[in-house]
Structure formats: C-alpha cells, structure tokens
ZADO-586992 format. One record per residue: residue number from 1; residue in three letters; chain; x, z, y of N, C-alpha, C, CB in turn. Coordinates in pm, whole numbers. Each point is the difference from the previous one (the first is absolute). Glycine has a CB too. Example, Ala and Ser with C-alpha at 12.3 -4.5 7.8 and 13.67 -1.06 7.14 Angstrom:
<recs>
<1,ALA,A,<1319,780,-569>,<-89,0,119>,<90,0,120>,<-189,125,-117>>
<2,SER,A,<154,-197,222>,<82,6,119>,<-77,73,109>,<118,-215,-63>>
</recs>
This chain:
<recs>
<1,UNK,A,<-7865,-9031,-8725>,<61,-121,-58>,<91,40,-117>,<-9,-119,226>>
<2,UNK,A,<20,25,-317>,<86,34,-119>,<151,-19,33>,<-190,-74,-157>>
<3,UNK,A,<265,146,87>,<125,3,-6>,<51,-78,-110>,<-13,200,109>>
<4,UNK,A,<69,-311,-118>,<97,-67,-76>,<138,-3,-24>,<-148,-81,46>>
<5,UNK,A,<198,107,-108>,<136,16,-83>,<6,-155,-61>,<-13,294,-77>>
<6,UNK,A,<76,-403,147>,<37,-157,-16>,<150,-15,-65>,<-152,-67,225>>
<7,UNK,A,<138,114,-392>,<132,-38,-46>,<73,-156,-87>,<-61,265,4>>
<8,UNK,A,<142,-320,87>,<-11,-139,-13>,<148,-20,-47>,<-197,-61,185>>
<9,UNK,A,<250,-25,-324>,<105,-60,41>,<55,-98,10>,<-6,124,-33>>
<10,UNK,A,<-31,-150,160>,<41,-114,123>,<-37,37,137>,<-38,-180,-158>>
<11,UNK,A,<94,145,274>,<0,29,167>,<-158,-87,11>,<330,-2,106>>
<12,UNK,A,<-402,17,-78>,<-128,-102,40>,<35,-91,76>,<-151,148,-5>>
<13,UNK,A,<271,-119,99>,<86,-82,131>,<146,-41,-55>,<-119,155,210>>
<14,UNK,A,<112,-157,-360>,<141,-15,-103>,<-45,-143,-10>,<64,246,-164>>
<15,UNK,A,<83,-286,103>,<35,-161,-29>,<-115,-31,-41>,<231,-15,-68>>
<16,UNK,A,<-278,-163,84>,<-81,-35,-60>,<-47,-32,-154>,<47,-27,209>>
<17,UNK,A,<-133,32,-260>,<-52,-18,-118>,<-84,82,-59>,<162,-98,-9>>
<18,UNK,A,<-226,78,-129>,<-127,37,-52>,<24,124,13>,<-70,-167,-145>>
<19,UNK,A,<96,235,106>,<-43,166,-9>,<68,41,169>,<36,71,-340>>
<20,UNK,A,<-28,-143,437>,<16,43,104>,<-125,-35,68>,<239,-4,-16>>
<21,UNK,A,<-259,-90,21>,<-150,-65,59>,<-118,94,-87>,<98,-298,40>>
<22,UNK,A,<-135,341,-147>,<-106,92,-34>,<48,127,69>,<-73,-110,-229>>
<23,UNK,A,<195,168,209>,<3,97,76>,<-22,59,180>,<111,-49,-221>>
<24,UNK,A,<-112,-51,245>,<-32,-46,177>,<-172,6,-32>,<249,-218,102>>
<25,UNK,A,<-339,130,-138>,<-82,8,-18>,<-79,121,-32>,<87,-189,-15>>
<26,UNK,A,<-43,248,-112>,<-68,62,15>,<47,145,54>,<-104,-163,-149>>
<27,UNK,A,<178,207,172>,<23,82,146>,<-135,-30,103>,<294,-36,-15>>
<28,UNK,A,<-280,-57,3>,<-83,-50,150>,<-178,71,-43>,<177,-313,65>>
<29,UNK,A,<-186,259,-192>,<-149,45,-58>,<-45,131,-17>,<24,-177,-108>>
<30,UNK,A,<88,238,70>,<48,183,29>,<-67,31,102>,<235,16,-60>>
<31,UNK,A,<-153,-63,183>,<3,42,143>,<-167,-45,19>,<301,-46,92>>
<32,UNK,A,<-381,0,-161>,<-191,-20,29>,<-16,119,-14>,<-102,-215,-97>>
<33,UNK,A,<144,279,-15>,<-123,112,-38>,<94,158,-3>,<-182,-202,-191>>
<34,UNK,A,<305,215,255>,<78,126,35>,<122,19,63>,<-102,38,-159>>
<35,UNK,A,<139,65,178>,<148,-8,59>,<130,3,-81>,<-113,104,167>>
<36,UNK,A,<197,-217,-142>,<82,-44,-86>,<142,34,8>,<-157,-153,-7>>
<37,UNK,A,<206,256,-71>,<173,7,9>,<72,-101,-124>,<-13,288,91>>
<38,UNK,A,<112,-383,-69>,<36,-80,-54>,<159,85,-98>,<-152,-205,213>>
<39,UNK,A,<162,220,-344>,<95,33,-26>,<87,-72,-58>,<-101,150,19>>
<40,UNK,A,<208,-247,-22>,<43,-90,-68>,<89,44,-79>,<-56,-134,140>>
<41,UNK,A,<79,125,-308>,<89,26,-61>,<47,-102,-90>,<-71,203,44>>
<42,UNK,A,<171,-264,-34>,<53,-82,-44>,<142,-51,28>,<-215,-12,-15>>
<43,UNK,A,<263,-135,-56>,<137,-4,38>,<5,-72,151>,<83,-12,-269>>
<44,UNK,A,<-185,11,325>,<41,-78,153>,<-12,137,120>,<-134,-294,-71>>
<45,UNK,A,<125,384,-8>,<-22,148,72>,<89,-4,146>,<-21,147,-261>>
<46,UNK,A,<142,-201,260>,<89,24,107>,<-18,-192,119>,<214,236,-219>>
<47,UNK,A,<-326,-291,205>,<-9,-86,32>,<-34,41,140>,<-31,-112,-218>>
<48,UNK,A,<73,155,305>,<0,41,153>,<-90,-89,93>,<242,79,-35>>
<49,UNK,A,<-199,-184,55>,<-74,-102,59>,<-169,-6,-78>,<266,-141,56>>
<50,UNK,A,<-305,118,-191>,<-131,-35,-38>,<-52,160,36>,<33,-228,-209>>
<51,UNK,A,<53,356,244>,<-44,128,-5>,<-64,32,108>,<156,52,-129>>
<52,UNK,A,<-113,-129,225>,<-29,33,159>,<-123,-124,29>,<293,100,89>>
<53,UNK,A,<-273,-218,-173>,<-88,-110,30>,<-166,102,-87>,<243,-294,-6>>
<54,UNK,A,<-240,348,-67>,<-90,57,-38>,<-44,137,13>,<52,-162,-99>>
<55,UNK,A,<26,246,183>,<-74,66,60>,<-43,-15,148>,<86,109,-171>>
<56,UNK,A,<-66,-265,219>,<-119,-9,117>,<-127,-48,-31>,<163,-39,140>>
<57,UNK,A,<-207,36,-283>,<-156,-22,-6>,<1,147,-57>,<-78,-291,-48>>
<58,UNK,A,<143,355,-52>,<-34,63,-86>,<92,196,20>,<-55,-309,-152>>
<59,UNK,A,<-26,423,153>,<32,109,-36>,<130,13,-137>,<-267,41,110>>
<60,UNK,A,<457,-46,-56>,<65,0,-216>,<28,128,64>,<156,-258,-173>>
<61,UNK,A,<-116,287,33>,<91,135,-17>,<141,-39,-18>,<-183,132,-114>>
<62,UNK,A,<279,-61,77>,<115,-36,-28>,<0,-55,-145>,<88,161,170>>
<63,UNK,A,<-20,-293,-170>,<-7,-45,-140>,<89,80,-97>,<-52,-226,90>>
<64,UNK,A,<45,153,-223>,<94,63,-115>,<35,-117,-80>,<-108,237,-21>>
<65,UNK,A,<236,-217,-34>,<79,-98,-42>,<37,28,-135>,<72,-46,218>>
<66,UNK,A,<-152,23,-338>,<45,52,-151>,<152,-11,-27>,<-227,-80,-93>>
<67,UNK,A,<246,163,49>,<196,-66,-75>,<-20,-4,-137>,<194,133,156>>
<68,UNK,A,<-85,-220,-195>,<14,42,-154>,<33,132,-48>,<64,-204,-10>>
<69,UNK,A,<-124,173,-118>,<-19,127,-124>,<88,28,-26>,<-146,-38,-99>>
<70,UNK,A,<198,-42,29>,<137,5,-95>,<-70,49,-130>,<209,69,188>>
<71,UNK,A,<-286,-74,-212>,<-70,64,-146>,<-10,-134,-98>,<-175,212,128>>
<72,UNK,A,<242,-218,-208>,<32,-70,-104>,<63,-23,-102>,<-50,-23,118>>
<73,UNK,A,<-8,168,-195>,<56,70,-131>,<-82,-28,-69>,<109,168,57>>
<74,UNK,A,<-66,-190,-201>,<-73,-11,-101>,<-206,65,-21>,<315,6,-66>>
<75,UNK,A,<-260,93,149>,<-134,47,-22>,<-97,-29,114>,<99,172,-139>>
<76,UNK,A,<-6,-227,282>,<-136,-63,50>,<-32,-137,-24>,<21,147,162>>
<77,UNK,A,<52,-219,-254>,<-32,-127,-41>,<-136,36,-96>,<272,-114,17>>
<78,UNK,A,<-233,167,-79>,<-118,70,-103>,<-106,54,96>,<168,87,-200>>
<79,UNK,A,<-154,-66,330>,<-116,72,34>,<-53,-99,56>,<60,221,23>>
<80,UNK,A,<38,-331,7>,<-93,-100,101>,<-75,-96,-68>,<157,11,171>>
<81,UNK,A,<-123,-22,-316>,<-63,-94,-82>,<-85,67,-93>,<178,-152,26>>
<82,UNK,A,<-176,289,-51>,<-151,35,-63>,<-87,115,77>,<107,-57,-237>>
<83,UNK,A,<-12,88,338>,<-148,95,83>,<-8,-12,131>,<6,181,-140>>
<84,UNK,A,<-125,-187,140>,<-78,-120,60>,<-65,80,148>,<-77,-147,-276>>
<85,UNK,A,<157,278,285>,<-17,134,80>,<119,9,86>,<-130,128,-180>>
<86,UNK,A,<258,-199,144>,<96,10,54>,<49,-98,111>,<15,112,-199>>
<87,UNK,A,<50,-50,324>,<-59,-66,143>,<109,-84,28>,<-142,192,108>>
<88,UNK,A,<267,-105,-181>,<124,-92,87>,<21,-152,-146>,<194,299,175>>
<89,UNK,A,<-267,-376,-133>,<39,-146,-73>,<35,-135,67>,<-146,94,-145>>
<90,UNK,A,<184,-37,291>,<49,-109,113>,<145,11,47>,<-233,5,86>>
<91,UNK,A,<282,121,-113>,<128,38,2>,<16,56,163>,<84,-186,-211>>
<92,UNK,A,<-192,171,296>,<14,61,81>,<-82,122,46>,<93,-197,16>>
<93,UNK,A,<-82,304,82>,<-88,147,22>,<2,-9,121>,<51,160,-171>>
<94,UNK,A,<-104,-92,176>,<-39,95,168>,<83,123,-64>,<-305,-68,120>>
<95,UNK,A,<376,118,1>,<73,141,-40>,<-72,140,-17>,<170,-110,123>>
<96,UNK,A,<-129,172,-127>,<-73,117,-19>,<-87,76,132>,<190,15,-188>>
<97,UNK,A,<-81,-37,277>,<-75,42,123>,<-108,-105,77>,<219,142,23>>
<98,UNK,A,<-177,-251,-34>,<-125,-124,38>,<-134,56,-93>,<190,-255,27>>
<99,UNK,A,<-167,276,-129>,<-93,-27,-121>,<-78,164,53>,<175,-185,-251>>
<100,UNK,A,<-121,292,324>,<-49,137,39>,<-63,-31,128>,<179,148,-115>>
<101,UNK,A,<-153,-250,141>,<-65,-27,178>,<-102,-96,-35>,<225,13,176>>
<102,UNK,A,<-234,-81,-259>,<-96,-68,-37>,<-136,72,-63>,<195,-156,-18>>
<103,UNK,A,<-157,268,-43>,<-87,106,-57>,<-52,69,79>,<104,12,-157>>
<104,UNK,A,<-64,26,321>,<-39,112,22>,<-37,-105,151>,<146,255,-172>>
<105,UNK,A,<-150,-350,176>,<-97,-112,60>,<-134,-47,-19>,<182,-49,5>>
<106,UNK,A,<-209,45,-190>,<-136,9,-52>,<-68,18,54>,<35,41,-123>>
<107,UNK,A,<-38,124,134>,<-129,86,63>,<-38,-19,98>,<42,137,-82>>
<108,UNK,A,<13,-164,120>,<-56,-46,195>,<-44,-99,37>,<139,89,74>>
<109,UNK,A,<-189,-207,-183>,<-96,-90,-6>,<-104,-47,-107>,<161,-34,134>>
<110,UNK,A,<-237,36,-22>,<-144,-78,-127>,<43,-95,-92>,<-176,-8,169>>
<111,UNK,A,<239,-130,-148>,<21,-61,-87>,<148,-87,-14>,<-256,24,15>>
<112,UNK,A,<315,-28,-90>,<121,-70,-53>,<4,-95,-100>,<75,176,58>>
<113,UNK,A,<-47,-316,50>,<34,-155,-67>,<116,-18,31>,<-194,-111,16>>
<114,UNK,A,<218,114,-162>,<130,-89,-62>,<-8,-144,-17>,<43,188,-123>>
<115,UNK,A,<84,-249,151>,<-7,-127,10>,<105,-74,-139>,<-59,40,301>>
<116,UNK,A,<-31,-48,-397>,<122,-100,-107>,<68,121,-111>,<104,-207,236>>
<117,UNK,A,<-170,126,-334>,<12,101,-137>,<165,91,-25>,<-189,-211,-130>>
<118,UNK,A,<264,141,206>,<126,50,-41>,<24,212,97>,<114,-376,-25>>
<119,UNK,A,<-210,355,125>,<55,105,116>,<-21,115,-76>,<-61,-108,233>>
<120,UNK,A,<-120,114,-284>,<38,132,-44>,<108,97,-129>,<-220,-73,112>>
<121,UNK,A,<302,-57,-158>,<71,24,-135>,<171,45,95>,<-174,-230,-228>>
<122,UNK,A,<180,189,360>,<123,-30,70>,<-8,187,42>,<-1,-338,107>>
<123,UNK,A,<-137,410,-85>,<-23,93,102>,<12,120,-113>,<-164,-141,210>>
<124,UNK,A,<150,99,-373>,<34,103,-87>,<-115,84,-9>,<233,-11,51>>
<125,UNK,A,<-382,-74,-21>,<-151,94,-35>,<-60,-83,-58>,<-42,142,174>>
<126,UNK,A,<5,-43,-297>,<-115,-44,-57>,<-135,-40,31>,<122,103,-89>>
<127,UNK,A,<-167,7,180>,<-166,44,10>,<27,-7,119>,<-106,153,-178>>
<128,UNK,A,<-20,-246,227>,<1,-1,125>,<-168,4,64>,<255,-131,-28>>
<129,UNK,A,<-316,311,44>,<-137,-27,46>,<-31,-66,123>,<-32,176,-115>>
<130,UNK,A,<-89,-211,164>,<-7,-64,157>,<88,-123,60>,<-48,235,35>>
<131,UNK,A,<84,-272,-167>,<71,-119,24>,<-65,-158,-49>,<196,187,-22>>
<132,UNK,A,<-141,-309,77>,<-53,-130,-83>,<167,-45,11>,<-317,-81,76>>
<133,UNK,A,<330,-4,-248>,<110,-92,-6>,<-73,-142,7>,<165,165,-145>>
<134,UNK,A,<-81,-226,251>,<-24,-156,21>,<109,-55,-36>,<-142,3,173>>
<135,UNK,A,<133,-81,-275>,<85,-56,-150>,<-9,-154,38>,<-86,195,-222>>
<136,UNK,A,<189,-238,352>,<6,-160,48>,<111,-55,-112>,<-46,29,301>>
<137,UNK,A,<90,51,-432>,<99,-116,-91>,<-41,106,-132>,<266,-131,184>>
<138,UNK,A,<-252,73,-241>,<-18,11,-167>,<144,-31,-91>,<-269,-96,38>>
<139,UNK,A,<349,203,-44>,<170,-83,-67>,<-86,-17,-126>,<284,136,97>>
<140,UNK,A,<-322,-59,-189>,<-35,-105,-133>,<-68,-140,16>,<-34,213,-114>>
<141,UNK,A,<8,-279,213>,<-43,-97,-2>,<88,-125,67>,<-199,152,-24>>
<142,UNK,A,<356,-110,73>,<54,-72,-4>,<115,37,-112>,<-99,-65,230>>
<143,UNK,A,<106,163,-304>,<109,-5,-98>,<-127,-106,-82>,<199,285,1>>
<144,UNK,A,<-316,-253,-5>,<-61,-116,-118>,<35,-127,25>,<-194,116,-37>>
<145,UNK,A,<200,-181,169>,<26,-157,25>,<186,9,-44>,<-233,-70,255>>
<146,UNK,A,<242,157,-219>,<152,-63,-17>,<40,47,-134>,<79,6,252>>
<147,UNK,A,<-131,47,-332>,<-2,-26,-176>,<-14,-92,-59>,<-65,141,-11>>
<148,UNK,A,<-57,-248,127>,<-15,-135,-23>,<61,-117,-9>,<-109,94,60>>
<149,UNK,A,<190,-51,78>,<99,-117,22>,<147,8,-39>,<-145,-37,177>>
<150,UNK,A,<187,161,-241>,<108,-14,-3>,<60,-31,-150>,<-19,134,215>>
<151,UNK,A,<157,-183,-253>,<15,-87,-135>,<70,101,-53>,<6,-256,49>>
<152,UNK,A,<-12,279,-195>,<103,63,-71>,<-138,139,-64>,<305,-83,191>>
<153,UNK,A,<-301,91,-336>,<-115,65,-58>,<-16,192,84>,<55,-198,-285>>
<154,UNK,A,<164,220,266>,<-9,141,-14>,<-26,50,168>,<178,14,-249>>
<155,UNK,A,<-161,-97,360>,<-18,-17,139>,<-168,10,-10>,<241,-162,76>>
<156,UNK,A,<-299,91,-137>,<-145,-7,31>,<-85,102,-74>,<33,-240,42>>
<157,UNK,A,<93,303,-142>,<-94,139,-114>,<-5,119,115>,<127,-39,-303>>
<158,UNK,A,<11,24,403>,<27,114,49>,<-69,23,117>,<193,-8,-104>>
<159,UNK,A,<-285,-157,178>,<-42,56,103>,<-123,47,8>,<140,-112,76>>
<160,UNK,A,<-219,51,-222>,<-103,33,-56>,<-68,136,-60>,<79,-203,-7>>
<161,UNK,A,<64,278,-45>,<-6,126,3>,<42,139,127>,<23,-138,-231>>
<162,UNK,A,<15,34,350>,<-9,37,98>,<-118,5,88>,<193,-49,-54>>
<163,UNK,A,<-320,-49,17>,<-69,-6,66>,<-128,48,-93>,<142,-163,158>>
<164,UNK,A,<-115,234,-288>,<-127,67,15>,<55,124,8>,<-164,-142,-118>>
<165,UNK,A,<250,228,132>,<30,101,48>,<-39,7,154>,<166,8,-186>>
<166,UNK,A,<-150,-107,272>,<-24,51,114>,<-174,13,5>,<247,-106,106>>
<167,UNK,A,<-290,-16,-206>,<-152,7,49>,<-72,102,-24>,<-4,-194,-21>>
<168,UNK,A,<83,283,-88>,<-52,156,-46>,<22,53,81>,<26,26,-188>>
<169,UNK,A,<43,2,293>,<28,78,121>,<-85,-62,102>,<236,62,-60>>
<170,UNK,A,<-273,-171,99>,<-125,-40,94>,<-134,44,-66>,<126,-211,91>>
<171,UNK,A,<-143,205,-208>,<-104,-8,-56>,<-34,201,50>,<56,-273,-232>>
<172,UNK,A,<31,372,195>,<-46,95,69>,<36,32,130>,<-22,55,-190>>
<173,UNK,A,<22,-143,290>,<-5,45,158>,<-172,66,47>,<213,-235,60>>
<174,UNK,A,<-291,199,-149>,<-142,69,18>,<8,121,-3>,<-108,-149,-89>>
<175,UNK,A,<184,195,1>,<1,158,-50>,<92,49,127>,<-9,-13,-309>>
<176,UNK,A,<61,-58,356>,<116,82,147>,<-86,-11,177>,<292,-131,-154>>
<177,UNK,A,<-390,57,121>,<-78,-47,126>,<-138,28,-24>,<154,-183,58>>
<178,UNK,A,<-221,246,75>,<-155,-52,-58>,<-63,-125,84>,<-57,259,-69>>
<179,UNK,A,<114,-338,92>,<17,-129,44>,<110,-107,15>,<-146,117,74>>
<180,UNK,A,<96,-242,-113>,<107,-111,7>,<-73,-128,22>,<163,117,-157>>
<181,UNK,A,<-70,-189,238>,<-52,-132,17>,<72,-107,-46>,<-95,82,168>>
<182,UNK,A,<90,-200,-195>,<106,-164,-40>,<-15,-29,77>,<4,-91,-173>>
<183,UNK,A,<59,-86,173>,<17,-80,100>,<-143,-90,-57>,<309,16,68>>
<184,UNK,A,<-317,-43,-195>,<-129,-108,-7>,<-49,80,-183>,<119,-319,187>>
<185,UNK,A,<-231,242,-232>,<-108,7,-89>,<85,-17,-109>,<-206,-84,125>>
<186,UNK,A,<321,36,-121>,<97,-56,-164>,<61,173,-19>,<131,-346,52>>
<187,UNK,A,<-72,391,71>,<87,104,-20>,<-115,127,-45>,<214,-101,192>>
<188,UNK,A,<-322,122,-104>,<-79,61,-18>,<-65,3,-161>,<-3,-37,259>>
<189,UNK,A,<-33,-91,-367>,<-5,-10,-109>,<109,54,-75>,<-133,-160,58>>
<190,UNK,A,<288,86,-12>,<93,75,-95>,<-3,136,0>,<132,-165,21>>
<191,UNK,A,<-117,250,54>,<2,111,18>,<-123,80,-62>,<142,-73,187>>
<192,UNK,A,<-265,29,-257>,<-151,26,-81>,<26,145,56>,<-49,-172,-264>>
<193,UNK,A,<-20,153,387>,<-57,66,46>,<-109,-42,121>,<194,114,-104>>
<194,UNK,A,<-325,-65,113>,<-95,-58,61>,<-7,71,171>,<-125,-50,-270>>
<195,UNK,A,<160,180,268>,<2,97,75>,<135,-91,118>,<-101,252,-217>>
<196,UNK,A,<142,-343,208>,<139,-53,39>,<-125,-72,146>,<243,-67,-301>>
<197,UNK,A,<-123,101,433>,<-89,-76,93>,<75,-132,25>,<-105,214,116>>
<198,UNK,A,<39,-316,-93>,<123,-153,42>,<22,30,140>,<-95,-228,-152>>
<199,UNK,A,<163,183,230>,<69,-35,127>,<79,-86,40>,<-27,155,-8>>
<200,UNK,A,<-58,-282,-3>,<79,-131,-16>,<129,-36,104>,<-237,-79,-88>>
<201,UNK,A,<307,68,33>,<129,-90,131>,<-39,-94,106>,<149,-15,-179>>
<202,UNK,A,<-105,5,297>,<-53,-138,73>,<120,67,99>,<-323,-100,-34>>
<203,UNK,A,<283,7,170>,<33,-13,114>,<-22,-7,157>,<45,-42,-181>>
<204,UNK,A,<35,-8,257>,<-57,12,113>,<-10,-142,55>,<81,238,27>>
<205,UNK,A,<-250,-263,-8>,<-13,-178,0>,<48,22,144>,<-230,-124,-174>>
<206,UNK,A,<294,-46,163>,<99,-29,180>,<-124,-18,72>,<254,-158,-40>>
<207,UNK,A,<-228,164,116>,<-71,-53,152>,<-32,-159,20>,<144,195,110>>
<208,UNK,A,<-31,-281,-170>,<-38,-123,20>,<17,-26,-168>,<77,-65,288>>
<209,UNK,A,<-144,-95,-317>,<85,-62,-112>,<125,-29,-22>,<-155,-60,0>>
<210,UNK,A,<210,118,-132>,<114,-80,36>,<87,-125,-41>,<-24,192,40>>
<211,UNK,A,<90,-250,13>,<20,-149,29>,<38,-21,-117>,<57,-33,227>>
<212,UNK,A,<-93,-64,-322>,<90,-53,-128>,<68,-68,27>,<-113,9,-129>>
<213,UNK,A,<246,-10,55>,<172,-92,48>,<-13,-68,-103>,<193,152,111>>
<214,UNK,A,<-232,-175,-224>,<-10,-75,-107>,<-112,-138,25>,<68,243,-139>>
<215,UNK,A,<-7,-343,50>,<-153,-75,-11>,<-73,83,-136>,<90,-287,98>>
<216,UNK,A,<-233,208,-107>,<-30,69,-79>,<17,-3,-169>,<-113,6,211>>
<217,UNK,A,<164,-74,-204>,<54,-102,-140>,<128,99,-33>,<-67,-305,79>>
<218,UNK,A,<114,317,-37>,<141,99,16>,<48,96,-122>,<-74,13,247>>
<219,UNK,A,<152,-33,-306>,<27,85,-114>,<61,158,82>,<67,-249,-197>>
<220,UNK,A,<-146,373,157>,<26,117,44>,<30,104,-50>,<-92,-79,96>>
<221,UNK,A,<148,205,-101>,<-10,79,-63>,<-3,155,53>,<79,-190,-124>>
<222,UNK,A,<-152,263,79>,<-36,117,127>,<40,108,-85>,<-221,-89,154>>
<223,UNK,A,<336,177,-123>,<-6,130,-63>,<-30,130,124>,<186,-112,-208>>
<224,UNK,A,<-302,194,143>,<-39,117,47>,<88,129,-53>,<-229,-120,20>>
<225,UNK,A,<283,223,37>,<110,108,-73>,<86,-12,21>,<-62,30,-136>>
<226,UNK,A,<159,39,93>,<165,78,60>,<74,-69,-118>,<-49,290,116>>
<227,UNK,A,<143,-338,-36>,<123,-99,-93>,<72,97,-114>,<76,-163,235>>
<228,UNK,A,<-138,283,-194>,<72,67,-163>,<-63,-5,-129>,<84,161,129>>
<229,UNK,A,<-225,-214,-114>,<-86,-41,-104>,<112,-97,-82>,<-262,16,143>>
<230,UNK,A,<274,-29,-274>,<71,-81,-135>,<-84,-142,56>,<32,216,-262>>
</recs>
C-alpha cells in the first residue's frame, strides 16, 4: 500500500467551512488508494479539540504552527514584488527546525499532498518531487474582484498591481509540482495550463430533505465563505 504524506492547512475535524470541508473530504479519498499520515501546518495548529476529533478517523503527526518573519526590509519588499522565487511573501514561516523535520519526512513516502497554494511558500520549499498541490483558493483572483469593487483610482492601481504579481507566482506553481489540481474549469483556464486536474467542491447530501422555513416568494440571501472575505 502507498504511503501518504497529507499536508493540509486546516484540521479536516477543524471549524467549519470551505477549505475545511475539502480538506475532510479529501483525506477521506486519500485513505481509498493508501496509508494516510495527516500533517497540519497552519495557524489553527494548536487547535486541540479539532486535533483529537481528527485523529479518530485519521493517522496526524504533530502539527506546526508558522510564526512571523519579521522580514520587511527594503530588500524583501523588492524581493516580494519582482522575484517571483521568493517564498516568504505571507509574512509567516515554518522555523528552521519544523522546516528540517519536514525534509527528512519526504523520503519515507511515496506521495505528498499539499493542501492550498499558500503551505508550500509557509514550509520555505521550492521543489517538491512526488508531490501534488491542490490549489482550493486562488489570492490573485480575489485581489482581482476586490480591485473591482473598491473606490478611489490609487486603491484600485495598487490592488491591481498586487494581483498580477501574485498571478506570476501561481502561474509558476507547475515548475514546483509535477502535479496540481483546482476547484473547477474557470480556475483551471486561468491558470493556462491543460495538464491542471479539476476536483470539484461539493458535499455531504443529508439523509432527509431539508425543510424550507421560507415561503417561496421570500426575499433571500445566501452567503457561502468566512466572514473575513471584504
């Protein structure tokens, strides 16, 4: 059976919402075709309760919790806005010794999925063989909407030149992976690349219908996502 290296950041058994629900999922799709160690690195790393709720379906390791950089000198502003090679542009890392245990974890499995474009930039590697990135958010594609909506010329120059800088940095995640997947056929186009696999979002249908509280005439309004969305 294959050995999997499941690097996610979010608890699969973490608070609810979108990149928690794909991450549950597909854990689960993992666990079809090998044996699955779950590594979570992210800021809910010390989330105790979703830690223990998820390792009764699932094989974790000890999580890791990035800290800030503090790197924000002239010259990594310059590095973060013209090279397109440089990892720390989130302001947060994996330390040095996480980032040595993470390395010398590699080898000892067939394959390593990452979960969400930001992890492998948090873990401070470039190249990652025997690995797939599964890319459930696209930030240039919400700095683009919100270039859209927001008022004032030099606000909308700046997020615009924020967002094709990042898309130059998505645009080579091919060159760091020899596999990647989206969430649907739009992201998969932006990204022009054909080699891109989809892995659409969904859910878990209920058991029964469920009851509508509304009539149907009813003025409604449904937001999907995390209230930190603008």
């Amino acid at each position: 059976m294959s050995r999997i290296l499941y690097i996610c950041s979010s608890w699969p058994h973490g608070r609810s919402f979108g990149g928690q629900i794909r991450s549950l999922y597909l854990g689960r799709a993992l666990q079809e075709v090998g044996s699955v160690d779950v590594l979570m690195v992210g800021s809910e790393a010390g989330d105790r309760d979703a830690q223990e709720k998820t390792a009764r379906e699932f094989s974790t390791l000890p999580p890791i919790e990035p800290r800030l950089t503090g790197r924000n000198g002239p010259v990594d502003k310059l590095r973060r806005a013209f090279d397109t090679r440089y990892l720390d542009i989130h302001g947060f890392a994996c330390s040095a010794a996480d980032r040595a245990r993470i390395d010398a974890l590699l080898g000892s499995y067939d394959l390593v999925w990452l979960l969400n474009s930001r992890t492998p930039n948090l873990i401070q590697r470039w190249s990652w063989p025997r690995s797939h990135l599964d890319i459930d958010d696209l930030p240039s594609t919400y700095l683009r909407s919100l270039a859209q909506s927001v008022t004032g010329l030099g606000r909308r120059m700046k997020l615009k030149l924020q967002q094709r800088l990042m898309y130059r940095r998505e645009l080579r995640l091919a060159e760091r992976f020899p596999s990647l997947s989206v969430c649907s056929q739009e992201d998969r186009a932006y990204l022009r690349n054909d080699r891109i696999h989809v892995i659409p979002n969904g859910f878990e249908r209920p058991q029964a219908t469920p009851a509508r509280k509304l009539e149907p005439d009813s003025p409604r309004l449904g937001f999907i996502g995390l209230y930190s969305y603008a």
